[in-house]
C-alpha positions as CSV (number, residue, x, y, z in Angstrom):
1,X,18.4,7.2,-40.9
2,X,20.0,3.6,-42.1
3,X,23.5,5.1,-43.0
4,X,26.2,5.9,-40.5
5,X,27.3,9.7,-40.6
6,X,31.0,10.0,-42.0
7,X,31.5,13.9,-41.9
8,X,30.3,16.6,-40.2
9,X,28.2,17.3,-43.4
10,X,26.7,14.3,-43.4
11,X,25.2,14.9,-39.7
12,X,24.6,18.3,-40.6
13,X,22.3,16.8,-43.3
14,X,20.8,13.7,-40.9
15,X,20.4,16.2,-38.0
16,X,17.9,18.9,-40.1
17,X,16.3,15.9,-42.0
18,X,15.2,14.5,-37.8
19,X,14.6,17.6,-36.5
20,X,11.7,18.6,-39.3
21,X,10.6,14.6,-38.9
22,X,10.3,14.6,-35.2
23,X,8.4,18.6,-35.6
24,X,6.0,17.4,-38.2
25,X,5.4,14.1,-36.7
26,X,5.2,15.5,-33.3
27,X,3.8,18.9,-33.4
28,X,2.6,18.6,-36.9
29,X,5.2,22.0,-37.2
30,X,6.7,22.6,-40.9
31,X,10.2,23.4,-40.3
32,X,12.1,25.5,-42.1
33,X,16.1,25.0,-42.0
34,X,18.2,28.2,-42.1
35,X,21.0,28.6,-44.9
36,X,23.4,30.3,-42.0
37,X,24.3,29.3,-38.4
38,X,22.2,31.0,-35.7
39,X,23.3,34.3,-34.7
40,X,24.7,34.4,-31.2
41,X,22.2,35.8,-28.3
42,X,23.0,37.5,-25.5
43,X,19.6,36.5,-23.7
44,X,19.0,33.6,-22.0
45,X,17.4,30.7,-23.4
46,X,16.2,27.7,-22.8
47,X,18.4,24.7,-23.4
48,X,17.5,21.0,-23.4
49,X,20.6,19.1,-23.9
50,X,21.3,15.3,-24.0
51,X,24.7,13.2,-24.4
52,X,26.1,10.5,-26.5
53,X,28.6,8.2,-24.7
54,X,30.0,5.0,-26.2
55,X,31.5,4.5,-29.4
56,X,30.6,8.2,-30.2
57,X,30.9,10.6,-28.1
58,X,29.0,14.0,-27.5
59,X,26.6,16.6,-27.0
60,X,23.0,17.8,-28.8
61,X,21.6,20.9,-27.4
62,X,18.1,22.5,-28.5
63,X,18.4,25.9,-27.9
64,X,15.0,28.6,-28.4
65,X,13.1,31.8,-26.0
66,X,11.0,31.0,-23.6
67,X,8.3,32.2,-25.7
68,X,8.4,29.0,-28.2
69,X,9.8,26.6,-25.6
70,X,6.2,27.2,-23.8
71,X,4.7,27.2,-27.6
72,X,5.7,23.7,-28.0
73,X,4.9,22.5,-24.8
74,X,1.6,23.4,-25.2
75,X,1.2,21.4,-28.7
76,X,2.9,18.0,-27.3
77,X,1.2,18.5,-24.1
78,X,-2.1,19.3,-25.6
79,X,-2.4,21.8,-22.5
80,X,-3.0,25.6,-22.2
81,X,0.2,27.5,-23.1
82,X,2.1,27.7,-19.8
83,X,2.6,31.4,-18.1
84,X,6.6,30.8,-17.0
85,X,9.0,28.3,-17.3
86,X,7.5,25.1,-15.6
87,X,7.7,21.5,-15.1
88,X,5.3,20.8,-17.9
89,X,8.4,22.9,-19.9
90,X,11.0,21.4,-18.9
91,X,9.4,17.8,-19.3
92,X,8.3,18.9,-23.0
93,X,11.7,20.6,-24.0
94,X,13.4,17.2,-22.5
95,X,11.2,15.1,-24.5
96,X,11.8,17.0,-27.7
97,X,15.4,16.9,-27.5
98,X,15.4,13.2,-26.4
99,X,13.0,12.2,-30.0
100,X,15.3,14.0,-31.9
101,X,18.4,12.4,-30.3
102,X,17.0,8.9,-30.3
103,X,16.0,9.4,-34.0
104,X,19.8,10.6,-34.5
105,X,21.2,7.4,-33.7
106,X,20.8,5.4,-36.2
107,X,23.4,7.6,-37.8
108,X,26.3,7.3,-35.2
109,X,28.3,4.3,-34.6
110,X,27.2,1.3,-33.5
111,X,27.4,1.0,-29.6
112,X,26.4,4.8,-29.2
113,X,23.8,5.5,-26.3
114,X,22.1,8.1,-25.5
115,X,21.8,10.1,-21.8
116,X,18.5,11.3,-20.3
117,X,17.9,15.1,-21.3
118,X,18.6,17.8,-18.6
119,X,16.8,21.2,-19.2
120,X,18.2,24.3,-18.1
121,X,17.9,28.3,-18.4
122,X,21.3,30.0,-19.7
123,X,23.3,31.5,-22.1
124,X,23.3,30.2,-25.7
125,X,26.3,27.9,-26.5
126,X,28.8,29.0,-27.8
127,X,30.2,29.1,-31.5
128,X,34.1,27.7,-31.5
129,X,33.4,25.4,-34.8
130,X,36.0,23.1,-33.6
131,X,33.5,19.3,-33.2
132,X,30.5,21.8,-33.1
133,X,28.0,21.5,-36.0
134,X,25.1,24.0,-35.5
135,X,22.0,24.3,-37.4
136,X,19.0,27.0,-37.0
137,X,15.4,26.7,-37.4
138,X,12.5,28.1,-38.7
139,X,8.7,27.5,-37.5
140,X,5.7,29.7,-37.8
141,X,5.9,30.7,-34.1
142,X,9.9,31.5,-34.0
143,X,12.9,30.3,-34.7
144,X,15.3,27.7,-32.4
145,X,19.0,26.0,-33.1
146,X,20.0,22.9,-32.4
147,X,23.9,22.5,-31.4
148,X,25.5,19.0,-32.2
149,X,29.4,18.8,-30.2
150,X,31.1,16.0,-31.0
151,X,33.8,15.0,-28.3
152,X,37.1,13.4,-29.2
């Protein structure tokens, strides 16, 4: 991820490209990338989010169920999968969202740092499409969405 992002195409393209880097190398988890945005939810999910601050400014969010959040913290954690929504979650879905976020910033400007993740239980984000670029995801145990904000 040499080149800096010009369009919200191009990080489109840079963001699927990390996220199945950082699945496969991580969790050794083919991705799939979906053609169409995720469809809204009405249930709660569980959202790792971390923020760019500098010469770009911004949001990423992970978004997936409980389900596959506790899925993939029991592949990075090499630990049974966990009953509820825990620490060991929380810590995995942070970590997740912070490899794919460091990977991303070879992309953004120069002088763009990145935030410690926070992890949290809510609604989905929602879709305006104004700075938003969002991007859905396929794995053999569910599917998740990634939302990239960019802040003007």
């Amino acid at each position: 991820m040499a080149s800096i992002a010009t369009s919200p195409i191009d990080l489109k393209t840079d963001l699927e490209h990390t996220v199945q880097y950082v699945l496969d190398t991580m969790l050794r988890m083919p991705v799939i990338c979906l053609p169409h945005p995720p469809t809204p939810r009405q249930t709660a999910v569980i959202h790792a989010e971390l923020h760019f601050r500098g010469a770009w400014r911004g949001s990423l969010a992970l978004e997936c169920e409980a389900t596959l959040a506790r899925e993939f913290t029991a592949i990075l954690m090499g630990v049974s999968r966990p009953g509820n929504l825990n620490d060991d979650v929380r810590d995995a879905m942070g970590e997740l969202i912070n490899m794919i976020g460091g990977n991303l910033l070879p992309a953004l400007p120069e002088g763009t740092e990145v935030s410690i993740p926070h992890v949290s239980v809510g609604l989905p984000a929602q879709q305006d499409g104004n700075h938003m670029i969002y991007a859905a995801f396929r794995t053999e145990l569910g599917r998740f969405s990634l939302v990239f904000d960019h802040t003007e």
